[in-house]
C-alpha positions, -999 to 999 in steps of 0.1 A, spaced: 0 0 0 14 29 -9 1 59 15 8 90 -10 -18 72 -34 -44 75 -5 -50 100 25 -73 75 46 -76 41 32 -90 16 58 -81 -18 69 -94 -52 71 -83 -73 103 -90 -112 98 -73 -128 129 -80 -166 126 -73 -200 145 -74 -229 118 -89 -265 129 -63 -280 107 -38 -266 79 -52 -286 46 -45 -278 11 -74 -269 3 -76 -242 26 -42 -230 15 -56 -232 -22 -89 -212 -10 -69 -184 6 -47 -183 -25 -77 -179 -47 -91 -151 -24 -57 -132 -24 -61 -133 -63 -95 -123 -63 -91 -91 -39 -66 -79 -65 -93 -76 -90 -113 -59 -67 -123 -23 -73 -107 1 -40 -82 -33 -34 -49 -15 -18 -30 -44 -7 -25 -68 18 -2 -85 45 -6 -118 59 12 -140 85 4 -175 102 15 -194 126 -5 -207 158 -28 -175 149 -33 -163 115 -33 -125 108 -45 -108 76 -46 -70 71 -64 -60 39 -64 -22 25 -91 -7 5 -100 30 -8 -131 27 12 -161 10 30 -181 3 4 -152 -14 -17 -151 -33 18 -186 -43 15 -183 -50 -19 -160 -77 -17 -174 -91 19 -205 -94 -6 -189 -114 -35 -202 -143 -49 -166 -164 -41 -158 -147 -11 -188 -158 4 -188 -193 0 -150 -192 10 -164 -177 40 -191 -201 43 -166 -227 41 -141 -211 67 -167 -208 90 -177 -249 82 -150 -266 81 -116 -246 84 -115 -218 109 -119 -226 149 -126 -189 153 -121 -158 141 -122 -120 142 -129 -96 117 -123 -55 126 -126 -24 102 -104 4 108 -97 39 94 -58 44 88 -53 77 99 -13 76 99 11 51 85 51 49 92 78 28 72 118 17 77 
C-alpha cells in the first residue's frame, strides 16, 4: 500500500485460529488473495500465520469493503471457513489515519 496514493484508506483485520492446515484451505486463501486484486478500491494486503493467523487488507473505502465481503466467491469461502476450516475468528474495520515505514 502505498500511502501518498491514498489519504485515509481503511483496513481489514482477519485474525484466525485454523482447525487444521489442509491444502485446500491453502488453495482457497490463494484464490481469495487473487481475487481481492481484481477488486475495485483493493490496496493491498499483508498476511502472517502461525499458531494464529493475521491478515490485514487495505481498501479505498467502506463500500469497496462491503463490496467484496458481498462477492459471490468470497462468500462461499467464507461459508466454508466458517464450516469446516477456521476454529474462530475476528474480523475488525479500521480507518488508517497515519502510517510509518523503515
Amino acid at each position: 500500500m502505498d500511502p501518498k496514493k491514498f489519504q485515509t484508506p481503511y483496513a481489514v483485520i482477519f485474525t484466525s485460529k485454523l482447525k487444521t492446515k489442509s491444502k485446500a484451505y491453502e488453495e482457497m486463501a490463494s484464490k481469495m488473495f487473487s481475487l481481492a486484486q481484481e477488486q475495485k478500491g483493493f490496496l493491498g494486503i499483508e498476511s502472517a500465520r502461525e499458531d494464529i493467523g493475521i491478515t490485514v487488507s487495505y481498501w479505498k473505502d467502506l463500500e469497496s469493503i462491503k463490496t467484496w465481503k458481498e462477492n459471490a466467491a468470497h462468500q462461499i469461502a467464507q461459508e466454508l471457513g466458517r464450516n469446516k476450516w477456521y476454529a474462530a475468528y475476528k474480523v475488525r474495520i479500521a480507518k488508517v489515519e497515519r502510517q510509518y515505514d523503515f
